[in-house]
PASEBA-1860 file (N, C-alpha, C; in nm, 3 decimals):
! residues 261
1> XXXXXXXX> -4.331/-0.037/-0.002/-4.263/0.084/-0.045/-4.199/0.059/-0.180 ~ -4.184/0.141/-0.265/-4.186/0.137/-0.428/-4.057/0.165/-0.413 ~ -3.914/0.139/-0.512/-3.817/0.158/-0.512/-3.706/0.123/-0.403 ~ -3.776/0.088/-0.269/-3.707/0.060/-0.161/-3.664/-0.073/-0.141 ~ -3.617/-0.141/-0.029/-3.563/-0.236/-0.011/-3.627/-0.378/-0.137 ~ -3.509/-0.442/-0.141/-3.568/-0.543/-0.194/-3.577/-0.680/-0.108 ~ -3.619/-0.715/0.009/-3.615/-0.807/0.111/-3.727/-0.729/0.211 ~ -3.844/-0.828/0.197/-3.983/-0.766/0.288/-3.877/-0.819/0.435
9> XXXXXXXX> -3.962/-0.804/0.533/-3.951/-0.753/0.686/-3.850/-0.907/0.713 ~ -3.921/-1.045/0.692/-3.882/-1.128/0.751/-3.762/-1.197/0.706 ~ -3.746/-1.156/0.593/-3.594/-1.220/0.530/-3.513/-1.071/0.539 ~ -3.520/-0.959/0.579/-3.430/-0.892/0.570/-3.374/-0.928/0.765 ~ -3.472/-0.955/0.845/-3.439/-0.982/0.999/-3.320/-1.154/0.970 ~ -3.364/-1.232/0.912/-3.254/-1.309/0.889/-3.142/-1.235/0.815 ~ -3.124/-1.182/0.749/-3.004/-1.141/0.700/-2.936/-1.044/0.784 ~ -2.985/-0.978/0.910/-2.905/-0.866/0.944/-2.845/-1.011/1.077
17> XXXXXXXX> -2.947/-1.110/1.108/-2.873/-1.208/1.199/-2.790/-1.280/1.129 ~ -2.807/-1.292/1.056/-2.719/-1.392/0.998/-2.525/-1.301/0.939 ~ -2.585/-1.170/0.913/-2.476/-1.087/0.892/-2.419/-1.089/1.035 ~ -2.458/-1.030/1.146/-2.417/-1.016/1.264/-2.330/-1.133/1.292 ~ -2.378/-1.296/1.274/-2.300/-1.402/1.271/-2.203/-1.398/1.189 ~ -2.185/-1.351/1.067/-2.074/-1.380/1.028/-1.943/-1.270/1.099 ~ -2.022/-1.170/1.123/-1.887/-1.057/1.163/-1.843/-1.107/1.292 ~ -1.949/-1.164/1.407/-1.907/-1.206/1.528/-1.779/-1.323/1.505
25> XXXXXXXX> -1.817/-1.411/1.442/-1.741/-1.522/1.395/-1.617/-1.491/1.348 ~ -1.600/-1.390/1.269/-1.471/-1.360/1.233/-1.409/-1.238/1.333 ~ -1.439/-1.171/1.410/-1.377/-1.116/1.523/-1.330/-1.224/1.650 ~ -1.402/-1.329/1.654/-1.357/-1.453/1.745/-1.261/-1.510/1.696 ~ -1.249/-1.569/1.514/-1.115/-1.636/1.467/-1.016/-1.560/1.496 ~ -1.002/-1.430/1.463/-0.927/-1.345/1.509/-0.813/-1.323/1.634 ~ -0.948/-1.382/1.744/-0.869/-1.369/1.862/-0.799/-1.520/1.915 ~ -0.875/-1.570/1.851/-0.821/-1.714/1.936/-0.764/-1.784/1.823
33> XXXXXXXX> -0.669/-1.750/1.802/-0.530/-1.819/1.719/-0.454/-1.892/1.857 ~ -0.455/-2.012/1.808/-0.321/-2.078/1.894/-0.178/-2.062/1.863 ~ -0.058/-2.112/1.890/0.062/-2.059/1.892/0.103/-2.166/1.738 ~ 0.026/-2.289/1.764/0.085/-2.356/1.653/-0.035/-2.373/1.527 ~ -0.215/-2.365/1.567/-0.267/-2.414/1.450/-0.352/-2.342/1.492 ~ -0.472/-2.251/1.427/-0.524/-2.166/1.426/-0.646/-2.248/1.438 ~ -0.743/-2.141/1.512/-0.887/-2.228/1.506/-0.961/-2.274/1.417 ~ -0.950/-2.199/1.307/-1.006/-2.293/1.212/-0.976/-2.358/1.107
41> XXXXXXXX> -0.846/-2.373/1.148/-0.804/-2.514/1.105/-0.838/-2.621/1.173 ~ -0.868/-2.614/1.323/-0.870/-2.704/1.434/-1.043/-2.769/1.451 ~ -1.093/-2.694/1.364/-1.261/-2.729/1.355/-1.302/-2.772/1.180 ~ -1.217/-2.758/1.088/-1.158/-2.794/0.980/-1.221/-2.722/0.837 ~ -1.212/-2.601/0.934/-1.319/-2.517/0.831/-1.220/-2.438/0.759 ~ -1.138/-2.491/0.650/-1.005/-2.387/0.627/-1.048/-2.291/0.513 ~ -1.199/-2.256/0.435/-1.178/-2.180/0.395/-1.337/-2.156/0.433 ~ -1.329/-2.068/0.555/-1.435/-2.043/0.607/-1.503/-1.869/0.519
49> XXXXXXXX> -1.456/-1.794/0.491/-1.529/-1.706/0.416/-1.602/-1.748/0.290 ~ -1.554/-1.891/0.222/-1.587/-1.935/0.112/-1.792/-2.008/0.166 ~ -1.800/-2.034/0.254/-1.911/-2.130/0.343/-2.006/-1.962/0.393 ~ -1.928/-1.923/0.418/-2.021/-1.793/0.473/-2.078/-1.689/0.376 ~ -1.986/-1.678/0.288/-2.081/-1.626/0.187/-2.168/-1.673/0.074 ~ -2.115/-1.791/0.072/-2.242/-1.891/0.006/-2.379/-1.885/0.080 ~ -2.349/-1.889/0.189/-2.484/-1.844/0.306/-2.536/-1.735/0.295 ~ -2.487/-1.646/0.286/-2.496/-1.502/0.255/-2.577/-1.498/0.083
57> XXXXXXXX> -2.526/-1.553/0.012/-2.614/-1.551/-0.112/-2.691/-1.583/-0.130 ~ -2.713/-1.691/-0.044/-2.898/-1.791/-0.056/-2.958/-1.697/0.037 ~ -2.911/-1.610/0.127/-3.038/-1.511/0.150/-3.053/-1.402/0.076 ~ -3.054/-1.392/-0.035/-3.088/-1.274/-0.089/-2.967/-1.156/-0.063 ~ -2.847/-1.171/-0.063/-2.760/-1.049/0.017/-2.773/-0.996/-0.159 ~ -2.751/-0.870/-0.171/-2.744/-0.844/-0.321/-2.572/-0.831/-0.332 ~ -2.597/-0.828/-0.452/-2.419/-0.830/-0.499/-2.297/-0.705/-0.455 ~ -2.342/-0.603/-0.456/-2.288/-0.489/-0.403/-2.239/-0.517/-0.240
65> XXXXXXXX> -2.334/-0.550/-0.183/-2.252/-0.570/-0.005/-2.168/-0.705/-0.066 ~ -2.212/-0.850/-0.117/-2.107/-0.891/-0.127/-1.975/-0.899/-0.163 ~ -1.944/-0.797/-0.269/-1.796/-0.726/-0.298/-1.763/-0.682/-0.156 ~ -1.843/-0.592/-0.105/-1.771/-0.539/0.005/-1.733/-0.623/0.103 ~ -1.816/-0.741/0.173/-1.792/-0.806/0.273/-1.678/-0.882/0.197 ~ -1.691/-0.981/0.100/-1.536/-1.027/0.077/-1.426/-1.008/0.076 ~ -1.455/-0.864/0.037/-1.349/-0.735/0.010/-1.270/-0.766/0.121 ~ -1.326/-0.689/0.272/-1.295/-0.730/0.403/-1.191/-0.851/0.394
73> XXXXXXXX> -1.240/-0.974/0.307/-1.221/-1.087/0.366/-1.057/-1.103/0.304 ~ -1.050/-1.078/0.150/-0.961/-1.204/0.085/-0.850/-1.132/0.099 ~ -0.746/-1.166/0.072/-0.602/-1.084/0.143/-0.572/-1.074/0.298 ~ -0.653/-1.164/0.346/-0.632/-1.157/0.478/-0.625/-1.305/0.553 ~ -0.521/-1.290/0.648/-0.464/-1.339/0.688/-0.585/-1.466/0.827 ~ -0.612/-1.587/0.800/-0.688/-1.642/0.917/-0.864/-1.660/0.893 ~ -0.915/-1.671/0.802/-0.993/-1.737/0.771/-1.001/-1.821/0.594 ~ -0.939/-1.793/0.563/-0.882/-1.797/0.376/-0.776/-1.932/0.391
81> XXXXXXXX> -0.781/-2.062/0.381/-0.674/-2.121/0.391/-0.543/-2.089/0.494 ~ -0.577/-2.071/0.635/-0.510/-1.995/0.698/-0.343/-2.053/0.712 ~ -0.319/-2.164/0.710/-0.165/-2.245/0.692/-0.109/-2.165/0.580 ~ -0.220/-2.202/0.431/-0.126/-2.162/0.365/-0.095/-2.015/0.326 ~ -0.162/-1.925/0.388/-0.176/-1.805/0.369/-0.022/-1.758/0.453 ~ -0.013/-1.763/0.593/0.051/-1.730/0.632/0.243/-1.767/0.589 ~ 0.203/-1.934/0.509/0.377/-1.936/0.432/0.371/-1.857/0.323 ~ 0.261/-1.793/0.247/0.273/-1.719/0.141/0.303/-1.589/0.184
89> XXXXXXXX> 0.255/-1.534/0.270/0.283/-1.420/0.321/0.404/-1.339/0.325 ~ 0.505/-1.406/0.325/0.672/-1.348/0.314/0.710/-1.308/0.178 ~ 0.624/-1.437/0.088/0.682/-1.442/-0.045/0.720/-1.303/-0.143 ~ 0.798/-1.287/-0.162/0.772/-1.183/-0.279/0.897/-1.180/-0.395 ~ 0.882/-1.054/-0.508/0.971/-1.080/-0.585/0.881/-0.984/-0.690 ~ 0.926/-0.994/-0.823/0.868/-0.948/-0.942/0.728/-0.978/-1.029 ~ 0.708/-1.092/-1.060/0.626/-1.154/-1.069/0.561/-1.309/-0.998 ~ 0.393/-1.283/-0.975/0.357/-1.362/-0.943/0.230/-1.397/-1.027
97> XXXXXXXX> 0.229/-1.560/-1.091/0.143/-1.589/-1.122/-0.012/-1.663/-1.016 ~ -0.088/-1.658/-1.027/-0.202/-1.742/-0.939/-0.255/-1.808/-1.047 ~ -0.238/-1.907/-1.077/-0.341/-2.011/-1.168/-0.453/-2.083/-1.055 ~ -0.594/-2.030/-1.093/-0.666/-2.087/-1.015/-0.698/-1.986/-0.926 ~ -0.692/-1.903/-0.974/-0.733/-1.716/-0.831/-0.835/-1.746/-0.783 ~ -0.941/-1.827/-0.859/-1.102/-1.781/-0.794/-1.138/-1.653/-0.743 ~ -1.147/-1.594/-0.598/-1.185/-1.428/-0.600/-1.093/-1.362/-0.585 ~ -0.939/-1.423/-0.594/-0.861/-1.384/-0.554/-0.769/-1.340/-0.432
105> XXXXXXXX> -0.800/-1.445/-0.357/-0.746/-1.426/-0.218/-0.574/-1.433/-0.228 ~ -0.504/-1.480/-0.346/-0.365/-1.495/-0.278/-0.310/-1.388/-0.371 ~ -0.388/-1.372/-0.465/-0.303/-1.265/-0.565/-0.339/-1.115/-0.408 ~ -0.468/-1.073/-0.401/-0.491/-0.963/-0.293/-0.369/-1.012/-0.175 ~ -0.359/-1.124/-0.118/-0.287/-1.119/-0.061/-0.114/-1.063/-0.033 ~ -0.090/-1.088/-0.139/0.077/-1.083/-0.225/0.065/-0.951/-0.299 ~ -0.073/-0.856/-0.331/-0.004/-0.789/-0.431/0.054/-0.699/-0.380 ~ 0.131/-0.630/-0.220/0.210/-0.592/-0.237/0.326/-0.623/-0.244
113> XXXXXXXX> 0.367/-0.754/-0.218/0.507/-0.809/-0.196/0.558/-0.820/-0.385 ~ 0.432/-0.814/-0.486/0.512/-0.828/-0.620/0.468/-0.716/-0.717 ~ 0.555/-0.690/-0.797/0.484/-0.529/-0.892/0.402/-0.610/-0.985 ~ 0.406/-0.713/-1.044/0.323/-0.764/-1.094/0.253/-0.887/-1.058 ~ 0.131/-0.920/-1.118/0.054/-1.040/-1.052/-0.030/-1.067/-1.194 ~ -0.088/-1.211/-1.247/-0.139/-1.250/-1.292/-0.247/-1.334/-1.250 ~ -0.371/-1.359/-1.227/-0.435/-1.400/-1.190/-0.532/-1.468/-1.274 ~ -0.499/-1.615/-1.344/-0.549/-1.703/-1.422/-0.691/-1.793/-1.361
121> XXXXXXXX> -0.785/-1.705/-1.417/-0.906/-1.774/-1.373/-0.997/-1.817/-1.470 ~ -1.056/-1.897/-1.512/-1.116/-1.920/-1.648/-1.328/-1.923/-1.611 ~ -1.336/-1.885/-1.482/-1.491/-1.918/-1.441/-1.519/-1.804/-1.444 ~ -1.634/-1.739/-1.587/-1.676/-1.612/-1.585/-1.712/-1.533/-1.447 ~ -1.808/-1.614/-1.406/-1.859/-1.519/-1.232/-1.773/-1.481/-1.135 ~ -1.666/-1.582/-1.100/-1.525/-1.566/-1.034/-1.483/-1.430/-1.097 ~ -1.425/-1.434/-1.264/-1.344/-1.350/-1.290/-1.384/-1.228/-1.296 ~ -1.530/-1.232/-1.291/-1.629/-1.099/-1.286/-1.594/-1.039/-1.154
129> XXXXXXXX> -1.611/-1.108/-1.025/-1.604/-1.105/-0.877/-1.482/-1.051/-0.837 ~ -1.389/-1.138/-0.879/-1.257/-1.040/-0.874/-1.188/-0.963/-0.969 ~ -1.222/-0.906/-1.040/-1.248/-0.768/-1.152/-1.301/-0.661/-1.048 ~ -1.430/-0.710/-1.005/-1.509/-0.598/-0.901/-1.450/-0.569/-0.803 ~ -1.405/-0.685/-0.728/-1.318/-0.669/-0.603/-1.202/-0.584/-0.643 ~ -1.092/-0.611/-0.711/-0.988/-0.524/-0.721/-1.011/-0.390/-0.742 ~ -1.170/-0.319/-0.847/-1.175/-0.214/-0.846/-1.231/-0.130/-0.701 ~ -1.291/-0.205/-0.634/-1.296/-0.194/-0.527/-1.184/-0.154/-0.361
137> XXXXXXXX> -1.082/-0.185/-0.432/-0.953/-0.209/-0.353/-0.886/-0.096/-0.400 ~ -0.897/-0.102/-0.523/-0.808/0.021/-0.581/-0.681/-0.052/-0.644 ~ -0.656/-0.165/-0.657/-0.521/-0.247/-0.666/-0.487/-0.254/-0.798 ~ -0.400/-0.203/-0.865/-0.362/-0.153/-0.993/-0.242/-0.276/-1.077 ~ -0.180/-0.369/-0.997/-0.087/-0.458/-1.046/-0.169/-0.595/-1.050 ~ -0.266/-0.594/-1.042/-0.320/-0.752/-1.048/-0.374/-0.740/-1.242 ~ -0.404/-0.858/-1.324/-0.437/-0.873/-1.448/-0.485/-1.007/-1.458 ~ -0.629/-0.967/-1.487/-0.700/-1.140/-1.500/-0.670/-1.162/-1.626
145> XXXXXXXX> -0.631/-1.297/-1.636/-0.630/-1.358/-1.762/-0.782/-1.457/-1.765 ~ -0.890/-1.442/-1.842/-0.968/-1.549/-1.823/-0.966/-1.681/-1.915 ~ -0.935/-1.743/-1.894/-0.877/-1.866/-1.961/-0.838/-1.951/-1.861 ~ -0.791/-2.071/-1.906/-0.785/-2.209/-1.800/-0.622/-2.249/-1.863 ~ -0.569/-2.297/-1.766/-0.410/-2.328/-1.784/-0.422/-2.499/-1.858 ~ -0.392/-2.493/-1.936/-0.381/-2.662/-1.951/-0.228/-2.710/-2.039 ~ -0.275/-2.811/-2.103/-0.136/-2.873/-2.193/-0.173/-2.795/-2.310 ~ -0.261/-2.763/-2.346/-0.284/-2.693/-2.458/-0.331/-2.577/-2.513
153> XXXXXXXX> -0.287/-2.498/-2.599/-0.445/-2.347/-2.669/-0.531/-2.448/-2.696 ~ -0.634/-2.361/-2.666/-0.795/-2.434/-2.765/-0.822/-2.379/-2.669 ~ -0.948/-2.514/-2.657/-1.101/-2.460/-2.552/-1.093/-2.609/-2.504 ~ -1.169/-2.634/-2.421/-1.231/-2.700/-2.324/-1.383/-2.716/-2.252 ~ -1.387/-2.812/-2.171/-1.564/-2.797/-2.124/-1.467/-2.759/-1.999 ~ -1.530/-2.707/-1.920/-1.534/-2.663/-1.740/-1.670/-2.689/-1.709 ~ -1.612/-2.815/-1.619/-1.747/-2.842/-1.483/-1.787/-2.747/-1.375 ~ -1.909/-2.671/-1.377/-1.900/-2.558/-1.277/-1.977/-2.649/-1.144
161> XXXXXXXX> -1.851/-2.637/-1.062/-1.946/-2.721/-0.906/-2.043/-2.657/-0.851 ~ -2.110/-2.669/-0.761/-2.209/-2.585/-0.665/-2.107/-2.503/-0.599 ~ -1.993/-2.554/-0.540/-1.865/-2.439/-0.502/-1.801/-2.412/-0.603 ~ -1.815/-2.273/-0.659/-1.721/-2.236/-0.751/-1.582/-2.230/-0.784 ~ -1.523/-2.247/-0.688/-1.367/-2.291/-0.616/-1.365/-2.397/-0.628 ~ -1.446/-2.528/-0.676/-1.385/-2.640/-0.712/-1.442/-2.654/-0.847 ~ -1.459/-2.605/-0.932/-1.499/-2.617/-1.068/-1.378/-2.667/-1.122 ~ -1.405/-2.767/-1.225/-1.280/-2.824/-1.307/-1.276/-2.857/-1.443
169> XXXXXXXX> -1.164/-2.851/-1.543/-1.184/-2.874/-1.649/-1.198/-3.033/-1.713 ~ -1.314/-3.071/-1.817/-1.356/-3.172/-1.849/-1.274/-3.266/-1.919 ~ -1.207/-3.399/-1.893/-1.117/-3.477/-1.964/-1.200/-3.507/-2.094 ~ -1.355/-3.473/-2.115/-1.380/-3.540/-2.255/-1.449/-3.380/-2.313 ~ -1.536/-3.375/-2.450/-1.590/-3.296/-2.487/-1.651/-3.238/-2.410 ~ -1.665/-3.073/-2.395/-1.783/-2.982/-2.331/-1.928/-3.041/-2.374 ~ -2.026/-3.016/-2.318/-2.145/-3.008/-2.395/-2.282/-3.035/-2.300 ~ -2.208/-3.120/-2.156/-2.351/-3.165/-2.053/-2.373/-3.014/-2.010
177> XXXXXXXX> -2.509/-3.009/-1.943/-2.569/-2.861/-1.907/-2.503/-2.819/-1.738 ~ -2.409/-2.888/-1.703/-2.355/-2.858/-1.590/-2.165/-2.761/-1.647 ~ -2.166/-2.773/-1.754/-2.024/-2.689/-1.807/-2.075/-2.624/-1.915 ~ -1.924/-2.520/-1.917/-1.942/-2.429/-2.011/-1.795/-2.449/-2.100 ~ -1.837/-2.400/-2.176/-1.704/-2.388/-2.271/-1.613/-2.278/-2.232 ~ -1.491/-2.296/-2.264/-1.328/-2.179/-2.179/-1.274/-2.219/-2.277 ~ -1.167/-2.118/-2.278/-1.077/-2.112/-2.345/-0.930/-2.164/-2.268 ~ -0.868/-2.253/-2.290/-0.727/-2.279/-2.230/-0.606/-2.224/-2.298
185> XXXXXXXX> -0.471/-2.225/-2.215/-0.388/-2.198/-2.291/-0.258/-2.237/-2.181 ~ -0.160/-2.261/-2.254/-0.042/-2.351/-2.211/0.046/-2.240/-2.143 ~ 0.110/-2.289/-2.025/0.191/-2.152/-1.907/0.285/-2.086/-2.015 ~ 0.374/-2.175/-2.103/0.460/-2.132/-2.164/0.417/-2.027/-2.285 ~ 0.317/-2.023/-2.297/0.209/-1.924/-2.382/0.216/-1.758/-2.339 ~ 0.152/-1.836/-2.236/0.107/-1.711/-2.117/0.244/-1.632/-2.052 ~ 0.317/-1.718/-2.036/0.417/-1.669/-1.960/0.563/-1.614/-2.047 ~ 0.541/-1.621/-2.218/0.639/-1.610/-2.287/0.704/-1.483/-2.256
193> XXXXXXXX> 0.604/-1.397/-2.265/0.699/-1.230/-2.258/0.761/-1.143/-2.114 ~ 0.779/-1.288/-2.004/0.851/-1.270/-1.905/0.971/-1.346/-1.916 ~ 1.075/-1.291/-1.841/1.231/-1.323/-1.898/1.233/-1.435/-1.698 ~ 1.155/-1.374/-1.669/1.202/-1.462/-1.492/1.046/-1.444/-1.409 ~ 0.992/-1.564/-1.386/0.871/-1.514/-1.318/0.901/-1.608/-1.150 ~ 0.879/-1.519/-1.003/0.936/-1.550/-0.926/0.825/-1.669/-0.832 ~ 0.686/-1.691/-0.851/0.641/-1.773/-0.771/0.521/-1.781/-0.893 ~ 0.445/-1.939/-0.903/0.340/-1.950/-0.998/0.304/-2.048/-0.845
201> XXXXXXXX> 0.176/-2.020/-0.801/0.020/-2.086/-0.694/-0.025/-2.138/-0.809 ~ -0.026/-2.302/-0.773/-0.148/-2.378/-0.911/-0.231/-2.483/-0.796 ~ -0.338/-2.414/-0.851/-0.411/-2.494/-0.794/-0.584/-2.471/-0.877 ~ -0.571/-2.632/-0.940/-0.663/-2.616/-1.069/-0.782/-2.768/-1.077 ~ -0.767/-2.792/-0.935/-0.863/-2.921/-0.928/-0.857/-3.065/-0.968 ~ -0.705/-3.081/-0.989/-0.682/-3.206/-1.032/-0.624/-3.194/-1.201 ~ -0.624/-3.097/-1.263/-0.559/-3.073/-1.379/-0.454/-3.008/-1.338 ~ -0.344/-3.002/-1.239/-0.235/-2.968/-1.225/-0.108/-3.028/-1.296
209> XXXXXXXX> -0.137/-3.177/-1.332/-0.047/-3.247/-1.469/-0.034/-3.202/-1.590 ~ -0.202/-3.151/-1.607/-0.192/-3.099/-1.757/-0.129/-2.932/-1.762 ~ -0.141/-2.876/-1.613/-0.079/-2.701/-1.665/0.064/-2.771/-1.640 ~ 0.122/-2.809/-1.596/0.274/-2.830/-1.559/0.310/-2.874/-1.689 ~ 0.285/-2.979/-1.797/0.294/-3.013/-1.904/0.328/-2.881/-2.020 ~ 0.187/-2.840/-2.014/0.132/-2.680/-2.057/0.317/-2.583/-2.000 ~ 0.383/-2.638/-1.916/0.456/-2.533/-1.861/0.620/-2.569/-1.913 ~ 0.604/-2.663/-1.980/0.751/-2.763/-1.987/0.850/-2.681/-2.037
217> XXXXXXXX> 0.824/-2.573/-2.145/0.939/-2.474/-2.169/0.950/-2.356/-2.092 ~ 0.895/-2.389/-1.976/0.898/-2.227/-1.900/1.015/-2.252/-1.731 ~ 0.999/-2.398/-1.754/1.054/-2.456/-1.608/1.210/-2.345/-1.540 ~ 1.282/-2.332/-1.652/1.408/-2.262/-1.653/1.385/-2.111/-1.557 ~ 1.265/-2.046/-1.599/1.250/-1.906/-1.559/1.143/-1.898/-1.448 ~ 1.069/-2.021/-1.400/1.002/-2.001/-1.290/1.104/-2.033/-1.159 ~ 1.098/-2.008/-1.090/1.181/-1.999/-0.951/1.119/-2.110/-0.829 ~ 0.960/-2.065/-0.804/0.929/-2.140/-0.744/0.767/-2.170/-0.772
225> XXXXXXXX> 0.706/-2.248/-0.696/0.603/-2.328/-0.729/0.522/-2.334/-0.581 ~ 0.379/-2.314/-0.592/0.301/-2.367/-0.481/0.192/-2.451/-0.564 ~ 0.214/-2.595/-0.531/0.135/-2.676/-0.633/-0.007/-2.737/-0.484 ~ -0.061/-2.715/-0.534/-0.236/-2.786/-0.474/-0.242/-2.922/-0.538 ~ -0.224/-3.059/-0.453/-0.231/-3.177/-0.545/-0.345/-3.236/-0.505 ~ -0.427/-3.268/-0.577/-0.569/-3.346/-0.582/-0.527/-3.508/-0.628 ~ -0.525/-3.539/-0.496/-0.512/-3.707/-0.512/-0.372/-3.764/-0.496 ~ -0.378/-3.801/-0.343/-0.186/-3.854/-0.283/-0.183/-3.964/-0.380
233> XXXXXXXX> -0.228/-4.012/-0.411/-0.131/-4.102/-0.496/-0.059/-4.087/-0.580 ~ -0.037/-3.948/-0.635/0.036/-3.919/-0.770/0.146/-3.844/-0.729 ~ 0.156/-3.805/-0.578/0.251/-3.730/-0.515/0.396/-3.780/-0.512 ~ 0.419/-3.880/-0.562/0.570/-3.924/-0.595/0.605/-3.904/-0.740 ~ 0.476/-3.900/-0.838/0.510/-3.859/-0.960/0.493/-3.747/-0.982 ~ 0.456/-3.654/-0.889/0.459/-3.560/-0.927/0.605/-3.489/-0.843 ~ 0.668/-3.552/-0.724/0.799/-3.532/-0.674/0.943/-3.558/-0.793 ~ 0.845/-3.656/-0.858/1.039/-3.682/-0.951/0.965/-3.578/-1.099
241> XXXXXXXX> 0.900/-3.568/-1.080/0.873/-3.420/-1.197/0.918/-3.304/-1.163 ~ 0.938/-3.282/-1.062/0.947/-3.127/-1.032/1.105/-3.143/-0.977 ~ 1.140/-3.268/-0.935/1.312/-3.287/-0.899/1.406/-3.255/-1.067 ~ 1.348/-3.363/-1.145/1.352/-3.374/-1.244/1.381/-3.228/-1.385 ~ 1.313/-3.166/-1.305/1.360/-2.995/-1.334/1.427/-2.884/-1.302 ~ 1.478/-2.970/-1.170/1.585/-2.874/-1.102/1.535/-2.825/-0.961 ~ 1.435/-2.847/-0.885/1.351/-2.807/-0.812/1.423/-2.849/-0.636 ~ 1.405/-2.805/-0.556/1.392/-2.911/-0.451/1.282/-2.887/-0.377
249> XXXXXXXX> 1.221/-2.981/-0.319/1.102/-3.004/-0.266/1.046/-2.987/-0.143 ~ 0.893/-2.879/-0.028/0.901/-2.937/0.057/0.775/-2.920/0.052 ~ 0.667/-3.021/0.164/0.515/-3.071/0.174/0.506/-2.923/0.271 ~ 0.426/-2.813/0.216/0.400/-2.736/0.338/0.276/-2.802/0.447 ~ 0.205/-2.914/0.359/0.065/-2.988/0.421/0.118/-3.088/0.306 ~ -0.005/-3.236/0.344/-0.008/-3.353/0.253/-0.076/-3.293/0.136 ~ -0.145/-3.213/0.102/-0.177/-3.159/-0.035/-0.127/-3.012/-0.089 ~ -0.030/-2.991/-0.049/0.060/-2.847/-0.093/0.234/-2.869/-0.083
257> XXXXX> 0.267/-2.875/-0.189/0.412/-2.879/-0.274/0.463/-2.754/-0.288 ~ 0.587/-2.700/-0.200/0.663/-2.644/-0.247/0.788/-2.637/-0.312 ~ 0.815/-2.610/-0.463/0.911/-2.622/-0.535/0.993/-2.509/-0.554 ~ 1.126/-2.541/-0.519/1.192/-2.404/-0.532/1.305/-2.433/-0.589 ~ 1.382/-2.309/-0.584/1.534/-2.297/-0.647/1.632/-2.242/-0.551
END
C-alpha cells in the first residue's frame, strides 16, 4: 500500500508486542511499590523508560509516538530514577536550574513546583526531544539552554555514548568521529541575571568539578544543590567544597549530594 504504513506485516506484529510490553510493565511498576524501595529499584533497573525506549527505537517506532510515549513517561513519579524523583518531588521555589536535563524528566517533573526552570542540555537530539516534548505538554516555564556547563565560555568536544544520557564532555580537543563540537559556558554566566536561584540538579557525567568551578561566583545565590557524583573517590573533595561554601550536606544515595542552606 502506497503512502501507508511504514513497517510491512512482521515488524509492525513485533512492535505492537513489544509496545503492549512496555505498557504492561509499567502498569505492574505502578502497583507493586514496596513501603520502603520500589521495584525497580529492587531489580536495579532505575531508569527503566530510558532501556525501553531505546528498544522501542531499534524497532522502527517512528518519532511522533515516541514523544508521545515518553511524554506519558518523564515527570513521573516510579520508573525515572525513582529514589531520586520522589526527594525532588516536594522541592520547589522560584527558580530551578537542571544542568544535564537530557529529555527532561526532572525539569517536567518540578515544573509546577517553580515559575521558572532552565534546562541545560548541550546534546542536539536530547535538546530537540525535549523542545518536542514540552510542546507537547503545553509547559510554558521550562527554557533550554543548549550548551554544556563547564569552567569555561568556549566550545568543547562531547562524547556522544550509545546512551545518550551518558554522553560527556572531552578533557582533550574535539575532533574523533564519536563527538561533536558544543558550546560551554560557566553557571555564573548563565545564571548572572538571577538575583536568587532556589535548586540547580547537576548531573553532567563526571564533569561536575568543572561546572561547580564554572559556578564559583554564583555560590552566594544558589540555595541548594542536587549533585550526581561519578566516581566515590572524590566524594570527600567534593564534601569540603561544598562545606567550604556554606552548604551543609546530606548523601540522598552513595552517588547523590544534597547541598543546602
Amino acid at each position: 500500500m502506497r503512502g501507508g504504513r511504514t513497517m510491512k506485516f512482521p515488524g509492525s506484529l513485533v512492535y505492537y508486542l513489544l509496545f503492549g510490553f512496555y505498557l504492561s510493565t509499567l502498569a505492574w511498576l505502578k502497583q507493586t511499590s514496596t513501603r520502603d524501595r520500589l521495584v525497580v529499584e529492587k531489580i536495579g533497573w532505575v531508569d527503566l523508560s530510558a532501556y525501553l525506549s531505546w528498544m522501542m527505537r531499534h524497532i522502527g517506532l517512528p518519532q511522533n509516538a515516541l514523544i508521545v510515549l515518553e511524554s506519558r513517561l518523564l515527570g513521573t513519579i516510579g520508573v525515572i530514577e525513582p529514589r531520586m524523583s520522589e526527594f525532588m518531588k516536594s522541592r520547589q521555589g522560584a527558580v530551578f536550574v537542571d544542568v544535564g536535563s537530557y529529555h527532561g524528566h526532572y525539569s517536567l517533573l518540578l515544573n509546577r513546583n517553580f515559575k521558572e526552570i532552565v534546562a541545560v542540555e548541550p546534546v542536539p537530539k536530547n535538546a530537540d526531544f525535549l523542545n518536542t516534548v514540552i510542546a507537547y505538554r503545553k509547559v510554558t516555564n521550562i527554557r533550554i539552554v543548549r550548551m554544556a556547563a563547564s569552567r569555561q565560555n568556549g566550545a568543547s568536544g562531547l562524547r556522544i555514548m550509545p546512551q545518550p544520557s551518558e554522553s560527556k564532555l572531552l578533557p582533550q580537543e574535539f575532533g574523533n568521529e564519536s563527538s561533536i563540537k558544543v558550546e560551554t559556558i560557566r553557571l555564573d554566566s548563565l545564571l548572572g541575571e538571577y538575583r536568587s536561584v532556589d535548586l540547580v540538579k547537576l548531573d553532567v557525567e563526571g564533569a561536575e568539578f568543572d561546572a561547580l568551578e564554572g559556578a564559583s561566583g554564583s555560590m552566594t545565590k544558589i540555595h541548594s544543590w542536587l549533585i550526581e557524583l561519578h566516581g566515590q573517590g572524590r566524594a570527600a573533595v567534593l564534601e569540603h567544597h561544598m562545606r567550604s561554601n556554606g552548604y551543609m550536606l546530606y548523601w540522598v544515595d552513595s552517588n547523590h549530594l544534597f547541598a543546602y542552606r
